[in-house]
C-alpha positions as CSV (number, residue, x, y, z in Angstrom):
1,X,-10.2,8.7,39.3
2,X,-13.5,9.4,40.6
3,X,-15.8,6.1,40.4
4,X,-19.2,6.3,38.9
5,X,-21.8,3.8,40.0
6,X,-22.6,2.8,36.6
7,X,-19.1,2.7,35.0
8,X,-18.2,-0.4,32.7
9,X,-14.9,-1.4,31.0
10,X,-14.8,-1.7,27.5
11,X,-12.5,-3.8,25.8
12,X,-12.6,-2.3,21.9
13,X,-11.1,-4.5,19.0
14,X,-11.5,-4.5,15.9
15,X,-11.7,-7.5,14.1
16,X,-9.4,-10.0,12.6
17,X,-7.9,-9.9,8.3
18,X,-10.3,-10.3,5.8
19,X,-9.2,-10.4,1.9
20,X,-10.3,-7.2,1.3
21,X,-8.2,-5.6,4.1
22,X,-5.4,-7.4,2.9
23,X,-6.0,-5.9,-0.7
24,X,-6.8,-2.4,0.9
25,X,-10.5,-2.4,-0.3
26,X,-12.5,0.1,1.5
27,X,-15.2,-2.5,3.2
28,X,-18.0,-0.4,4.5
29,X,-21.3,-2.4,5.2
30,X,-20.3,-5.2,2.6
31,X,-19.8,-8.6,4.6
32,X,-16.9,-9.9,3.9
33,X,-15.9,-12.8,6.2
34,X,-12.5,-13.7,7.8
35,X,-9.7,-15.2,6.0
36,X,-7.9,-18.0,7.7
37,X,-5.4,-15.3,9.5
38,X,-8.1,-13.3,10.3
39,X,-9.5,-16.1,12.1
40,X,-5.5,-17.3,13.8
41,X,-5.9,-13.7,15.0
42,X,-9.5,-13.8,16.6
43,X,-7.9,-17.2,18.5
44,X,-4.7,-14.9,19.3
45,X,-6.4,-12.4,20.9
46,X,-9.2,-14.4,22.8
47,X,-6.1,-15.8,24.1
48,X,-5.0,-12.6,24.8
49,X,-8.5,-11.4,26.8
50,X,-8.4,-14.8,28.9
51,X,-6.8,-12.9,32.0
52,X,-9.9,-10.2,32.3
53,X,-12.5,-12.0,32.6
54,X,-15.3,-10.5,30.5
55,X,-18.7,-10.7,30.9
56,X,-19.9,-10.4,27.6
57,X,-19.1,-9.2,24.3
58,X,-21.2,-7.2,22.0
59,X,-20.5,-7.1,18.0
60,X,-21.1,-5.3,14.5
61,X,-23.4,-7.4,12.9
62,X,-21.5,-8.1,10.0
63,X,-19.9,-11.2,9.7
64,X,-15.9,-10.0,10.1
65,X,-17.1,-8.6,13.5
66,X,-19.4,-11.1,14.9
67,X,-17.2,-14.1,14.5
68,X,-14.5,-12.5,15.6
69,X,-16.6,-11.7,18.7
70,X,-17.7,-14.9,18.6
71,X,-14.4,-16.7,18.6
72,X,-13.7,-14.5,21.8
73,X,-17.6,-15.1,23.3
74,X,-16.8,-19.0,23.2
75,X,-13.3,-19.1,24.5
76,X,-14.1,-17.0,27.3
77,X,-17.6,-18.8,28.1
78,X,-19.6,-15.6,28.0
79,X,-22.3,-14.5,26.0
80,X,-22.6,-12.8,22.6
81,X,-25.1,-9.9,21.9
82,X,-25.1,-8.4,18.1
83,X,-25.7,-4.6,18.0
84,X,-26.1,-3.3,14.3
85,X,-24.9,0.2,15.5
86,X,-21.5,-1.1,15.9
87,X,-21.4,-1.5,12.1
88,X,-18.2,0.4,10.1
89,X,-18.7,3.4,8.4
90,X,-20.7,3.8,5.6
91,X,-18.4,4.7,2.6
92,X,-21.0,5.1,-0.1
93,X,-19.1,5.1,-3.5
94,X,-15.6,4.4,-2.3
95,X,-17.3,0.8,-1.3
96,X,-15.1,-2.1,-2.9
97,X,-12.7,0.2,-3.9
98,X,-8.7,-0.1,-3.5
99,X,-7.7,2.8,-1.3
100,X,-5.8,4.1,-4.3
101,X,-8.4,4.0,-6.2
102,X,-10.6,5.6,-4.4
103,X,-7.8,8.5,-4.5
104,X,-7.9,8.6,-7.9
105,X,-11.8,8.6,-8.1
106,X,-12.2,11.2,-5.3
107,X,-9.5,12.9,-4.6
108,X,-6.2,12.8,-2.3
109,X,-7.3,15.2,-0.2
110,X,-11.1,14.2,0.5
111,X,-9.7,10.8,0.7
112,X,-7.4,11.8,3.7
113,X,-9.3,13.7,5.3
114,X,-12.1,10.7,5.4
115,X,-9.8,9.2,7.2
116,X,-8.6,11.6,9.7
117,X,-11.6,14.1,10.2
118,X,-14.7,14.0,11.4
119,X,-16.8,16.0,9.1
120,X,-15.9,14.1,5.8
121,X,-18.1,11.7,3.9
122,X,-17.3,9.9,0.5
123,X,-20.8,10.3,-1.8
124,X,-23.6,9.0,-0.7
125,X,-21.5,7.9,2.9
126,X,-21.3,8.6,6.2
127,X,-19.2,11.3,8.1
128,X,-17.1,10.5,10.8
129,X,-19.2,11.9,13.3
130,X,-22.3,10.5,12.1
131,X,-20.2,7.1,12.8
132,X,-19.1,8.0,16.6
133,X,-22.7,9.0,17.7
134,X,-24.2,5.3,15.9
135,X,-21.2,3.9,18.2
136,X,-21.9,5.9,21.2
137,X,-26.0,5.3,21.0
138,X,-24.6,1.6,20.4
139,X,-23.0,1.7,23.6
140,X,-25.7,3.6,25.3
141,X,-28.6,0.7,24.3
142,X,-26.5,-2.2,25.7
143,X,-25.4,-0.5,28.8
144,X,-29.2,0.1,29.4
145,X,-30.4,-3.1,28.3
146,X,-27.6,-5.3,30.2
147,X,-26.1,-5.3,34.0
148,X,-22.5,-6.8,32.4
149,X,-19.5,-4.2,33.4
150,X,-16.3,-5.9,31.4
151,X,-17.8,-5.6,28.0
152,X,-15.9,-7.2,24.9
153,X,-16.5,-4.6,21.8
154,X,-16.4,-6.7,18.5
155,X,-16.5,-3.9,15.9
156,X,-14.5,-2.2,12.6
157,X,-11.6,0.1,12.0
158,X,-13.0,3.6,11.4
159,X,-15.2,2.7,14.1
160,X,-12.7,2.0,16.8
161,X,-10.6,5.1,15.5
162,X,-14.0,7.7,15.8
163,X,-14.5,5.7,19.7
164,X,-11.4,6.0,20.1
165,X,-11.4,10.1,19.1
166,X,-14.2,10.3,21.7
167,X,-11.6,8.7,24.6
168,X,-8.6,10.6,23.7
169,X,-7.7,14.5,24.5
170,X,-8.7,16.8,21.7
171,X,-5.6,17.0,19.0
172,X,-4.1,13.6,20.1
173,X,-2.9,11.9,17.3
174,X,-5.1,9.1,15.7
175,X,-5.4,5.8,17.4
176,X,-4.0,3.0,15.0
177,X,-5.9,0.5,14.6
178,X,-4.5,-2.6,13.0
179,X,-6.6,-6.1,13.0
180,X,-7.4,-7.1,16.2
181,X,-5.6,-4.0,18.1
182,X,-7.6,-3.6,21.4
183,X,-7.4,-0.5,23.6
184,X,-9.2,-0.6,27.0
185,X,-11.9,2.4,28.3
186,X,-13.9,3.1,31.2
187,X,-17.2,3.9,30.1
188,X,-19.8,6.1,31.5
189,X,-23.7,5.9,30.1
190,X,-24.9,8.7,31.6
191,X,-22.5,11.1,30.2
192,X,-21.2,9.3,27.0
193,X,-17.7,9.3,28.6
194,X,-14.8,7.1,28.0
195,X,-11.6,7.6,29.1
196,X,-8.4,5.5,28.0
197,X,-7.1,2.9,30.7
198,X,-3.7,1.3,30.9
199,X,-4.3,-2.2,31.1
200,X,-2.1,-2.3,33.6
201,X,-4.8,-0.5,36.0
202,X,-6.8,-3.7,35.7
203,X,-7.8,-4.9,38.8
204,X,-7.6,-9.0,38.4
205,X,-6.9,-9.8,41.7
Protein backbone atom coordinates (compact mmCIF):
# COMPACT_ATOMS: atom_id res chain seq x y z
CA UNK A 1 0.00 0.00 0.00
CA UNK A 2 1.02 3.30 -1.06
CA UNK A 3 2.44 5.36 2.07
CA UNK A 4 1.22 8.81 2.67
CA UNK A 5 3.43 11.20 4.54
CA UNK A 6 0.84 12.14 6.97
CA UNK A 7 -0.67 8.69 7.65
CA UNK A 8 -1.48 7.61 11.37
CA UNK A 9 -2.82 4.40 12.86
CA UNK A 10 -5.78 4.36 14.69
CA UNK A 11 -6.58 2.03 17.29
CA UNK A 12 -10.73 2.35 17.59
CA UNK A 13 -12.37 0.81 20.81
CA UNK A 14 -15.17 1.34 22.13
CA UNK A 15 -15.48 1.41 25.69
CA UNK A 16 -15.90 -0.95 28.45
CA UNK A 17 -19.82 -2.27 30.24
CA UNK A 18 -21.78 0.19 31.82
CA UNK A 19 -25.31 -0.79 33.55
CA UNK A 20 -27.15 0.51 30.95
CA UNK A 21 -25.47 -1.58 28.25
CA UNK A 22 -25.92 -4.39 30.28
CA UNK A 23 -29.83 -3.62 30.46
CA UNK A 24 -29.84 -2.63 26.69
CA UNK A 25 -30.68 1.08 27.32
CA UNK A 26 -30.03 3.20 24.42
CA UNK A 27 -27.23 5.66 26.10
CA UNK A 28 -26.83 8.51 23.73
CA UNK A 29 -25.13 11.61 25.37
CA UNK A 30 -26.28 10.53 29.02
CA UNK A 31 -23.01 9.83 31.14
CA UNK A 32 -23.28 6.87 32.51
CA UNK A 33 -20.04 5.59 34.08
CA UNK A 34 -18.34 2.01 34.03
CA UNK A 35 -19.47 -0.80 36.09
CA UNK A 36 -16.91 -2.80 37.75
CA UNK A 37 -16.57 -5.20 34.37
CA UNK A 38 -16.57 -2.44 32.44
CA UNK A 39 -13.65 -1.27 34.21
CA UNK A 40 -11.81 -5.37 34.33
CA UNK A 41 -12.38 -4.78 30.58
CA UNK A 42 -10.63 -1.31 30.08
CA UNK A 43 -7.54 -3.19 32.31
CA UNK A 44 -7.99 -6.21 29.73
CA UNK A 45 -7.56 -4.47 26.80
CA UNK A 46 -4.83 -1.84 27.93
CA UNK A 47 -3.24 -5.11 28.53
CA UNK A 48 -4.02 -5.95 25.28
CA UNK A 49 -2.63 -2.52 23.44
CA UNK A 50 0.78 -2.85 25.59
CA UNK A 51 2.62 -4.49 22.45
CA UNK A 52 1.95 -1.25 20.04
CA UNK A 53 3.14 1.21 21.62
CA UNK A 54 0.74 4.16 21.31
CA UNK A 55 1.41 7.54 21.50
CA UNK A 56 -1.60 8.87 22.62
CA UNK A 57 -5.14 8.26 23.06
CA UNK A 58 -7.91 10.65 22.32
CA UNK A 59 -11.59 10.09 23.89
CA UNK A 60 -15.46 10.92 23.92
CA UNK A 61 -15.84 13.17 26.57
CA UNK A 62 -18.34 11.34 28.41
CA UNK A 63 -17.31 9.51 31.23
CA UNK A 64 -17.73 5.64 29.87
CA UNK A 65 -15.23 6.75 27.10
CA UNK A 66 -12.73 8.81 28.90
CA UNK A 67 -11.92 6.46 31.68
CA UNK A 68 -11.78 3.79 29.65
CA UNK A 69 -9.24 5.84 27.60
CA UNK A 70 -7.84 6.79 30.60
CA UNK A 71 -7.21 3.34 32.06
CA UNK A 72 -5.35 2.69 28.66
CA UNK A 73 -3.56 6.45 28.66
CA UNK A 74 -2.02 5.45 32.18
CA UNK A 75 -1.02 1.89 31.61
CA UNK A 76 0.72 2.75 28.48
CA UNK A 77 2.36 6.10 29.87
CA UNK A 78 1.06 8.29 27.13
CA UNK A 79 -1.15 11.07 27.14
CA UNK A 80 -4.84 11.67 27.10
CA UNK A 81 -6.58 14.32 24.91
CA UNK A 82 -10.69 14.56 25.27
CA UNK A 83 -12.33 15.42 21.91
CA UNK A 84 -16.27 16.06 22.41
CA UNK A 85 -16.79 14.99 18.71
CA UNK A 86 -16.03 11.55 19.55
CA UNK A 87 -19.27 11.57 21.57
CA UNK A 88 -22.15 8.57 20.58
CA UNK A 89 -24.94 9.29 18.69
CA UNK A 90 -27.43 11.45 19.65
CA UNK A 91 -30.75 9.35 20.08
CA UNK A 92 -33.16 12.04 20.98
CA UNK A 93 -36.36 10.24 22.38
CA UNK A 94 -35.14 6.65 22.33
CA UNK A 95 -32.55 8.11 25.25
CA UNK A 96 -32.91 5.79 28.41
CA UNK A 97 -34.95 3.58 26.73
CA UNK A 98 -34.73 -0.44 26.66
CA UNK A 99 -34.03 -1.31 23.05
CA UNK A 100 -37.44 -3.03 23.16
CA UNK A 101 -38.91 -0.36 24.09
CA UNK A 102 -37.85 1.85 21.97
CA UNK A 103 -39.39 -0.71 19.35
CA UNK A 104 -42.50 -0.51 20.69
CA UNK A 105 -42.42 3.42 20.95
CA UNK A 106 -41.00 3.86 17.43
CA UNK A 107 -41.34 1.24 15.52
CA UNK A 108 -39.41 -2.17 14.49
CA UNK A 109 -38.52 -0.96 11.38
CA UNK A 110 -37.18 2.70 12.14
CA UNK A 111 -35.60 1.09 15.07
CA UNK A 112 -33.53 -1.23 12.75
CA UNK A 113 -32.77 0.75 10.46
CA UNK A 114 -31.23 3.33 13.19
CA UNK A 115 -29.05 0.87 13.67
CA UNK A 116 -27.99 -0.28 10.32
CA UNK A 117 -28.40 2.84 7.99
CA UNK A 118 -27.11 5.85 7.73
CA UNK A 119 -29.90 8.19 6.94
CA UNK A 120 -32.11 7.30 10.13
CA UNK A 121 -32.58 9.44 13.15
CA UNK A 122 -34.94 8.61 16.26
CA UNK A 123 -37.00 12.19 17.01
CA UNK A 124 -35.23 14.91 17.89
CA UNK A 125 -31.65 12.64 17.18
CA UNK A 126 -28.98 12.34 15.11
CA UNK A 127 -28.60 10.31 11.72
CA UNK A 128 -25.92 8.07 11.21
CA UNK A 129 -24.22 10.14 8.87
CA UNK A 130 -24.50 13.24 10.88
CA UNK A 131 -22.47 10.88 13.51
CA UNK A 132 -19.59 9.73 10.95
CA UNK A 133 -18.77 13.35 9.67
CA UNK A 134 -18.64 14.64 13.90
CA UNK A 135 -16.21 11.44 14.06
CA UNK A 136 -14.31 12.14 10.88
CA UNK A 137 -13.98 16.22 11.73
CA UNK A 138 -13.01 14.60 15.29
CA UNK A 139 -10.25 12.95 13.67
CA UNK A 140 -9.39 15.61 11.37
CA UNK A 141 -8.86 18.45 14.53
CA UNK A 142 -6.51 16.13 16.41
CA UNK A 143 -4.50 15.00 13.49
CA UNK A 144 -3.95 18.74 12.82
CA UNK A 145 -3.52 19.84 16.23
CA UNK A 146 -1.02 16.81 17.30
CA UNK A 147 2.31 15.15 15.52
CA UNK A 148 1.34 11.56 17.42
CA UNK A 149 0.93 8.69 14.55
CA UNK A 150 -0.36 5.50 16.83
CA UNK A 151 -3.47 7.13 18.11
CA UNK A 152 -5.62 5.22 20.84
CA UNK A 153 -9.55 6.15 19.86
CA UNK A 154 -11.58 6.03 23.17
CA UNK A 155 -15.13 6.35 21.80
CA UNK A 156 -18.95 4.65 21.72
CA UNK A 157 -20.69 1.86 19.73
CA UNK A 158 -22.70 3.55 16.98
CA UNK A 159 -19.71 5.54 16.64
CA UNK A 160 -17.14 2.89 16.03
CA UNK A 161 -19.83 1.05 13.74
CA UNK A 162 -20.48 4.66 11.41
CA UNK A 163 -16.03 4.81 11.46
CA UNK A 164 -16.01 1.72 10.88
CA UNK A 165 -18.67 2.02 7.64
CA UNK A 166 -16.32 4.77 6.42
CA UNK A 167 -13.12 1.95 6.48
CA UNK A 168 -14.97 -0.86 5.09
CA UNK A 169 -16.02 -1.53 1.18
CA UNK A 170 -19.47 -0.34 0.41
CA UNK A 171 -22.20 -3.28 1.27
CA UNK A 172 -19.74 -5.03 3.78
CA UNK A 173 -21.64 -6.25 6.52
CA UNK A 174 -21.70 -4.18 9.75
CA UNK A 175 -18.73 -4.13 12.06
CA UNK A 176 -19.72 -5.60 15.56
CA UNK A 177 -18.91 -3.88 18.02
CA UNK A 178 -19.07 -5.43 21.47
CA UNK A 179 -17.42 -3.53 24.74
CA UNK A 180 -14.08 -2.94 24.23
CA UNK A 181 -13.80 -4.60 20.51
CA UNK A 182 -10.89 -2.69 18.82
CA UNK A 183 -10.26 -2.76 15.08
CA UNK A 184 -7.11 -1.14 13.73
CA UNK A 185 -7.01 1.70 10.53
CA UNK A 186 -4.63 3.65 8.71
CA UNK A 187 -5.78 7.04 8.66
CA UNK A 188 -5.28 9.65 6.12
CA UNK A 189 -6.20 13.60 7.12
CA UNK A 190 -6.02 14.91 3.93
CA UNK A 191 -8.51 12.75 2.36
CA UNK A 192 -10.63 11.48 5.26
CA UNK A 193 -9.41 7.95 4.49
CA UNK A 194 -9.18 4.94 6.52
CA UNK A 195 -8.60 1.73 5.47
CA UNK A 196 -8.85 -1.62 7.74
CA UNK A 197 -5.41 -3.12 8.83
CA UNK A 198 -4.76 -6.68 10.10
CA UNK A 199 -2.97 -6.24 13.17
CA UNK A 200 -0.84 -8.56 12.07
CA UNK A 201 0.66 -5.85 9.48
CA UNK A 202 1.95 -4.06 12.59
CA UNK A 203 5.33 -3.24 12.33
CA UNK A 204 6.68 -3.63 16.13
CA UNK A 205 10.05 -4.55 15.41
Amino acid sequence: MENHPDERILFLFRHGETDWNREGRLQGHTDTPLNVTGLSQARVLAESLQPYRLDAVVSSDLSRARTTGQIVAEALQVPLFIEVGLRETDVGAAEGLLWADAKTRFGEGLTERWYSDGDVAFPGGETGIATRTRGLAALQRFAAAQPYRRIGVSTHGAMARQLMKHALPPGSPLATVRNTTLYVLRYQPATDRLIVMEREDLDLG
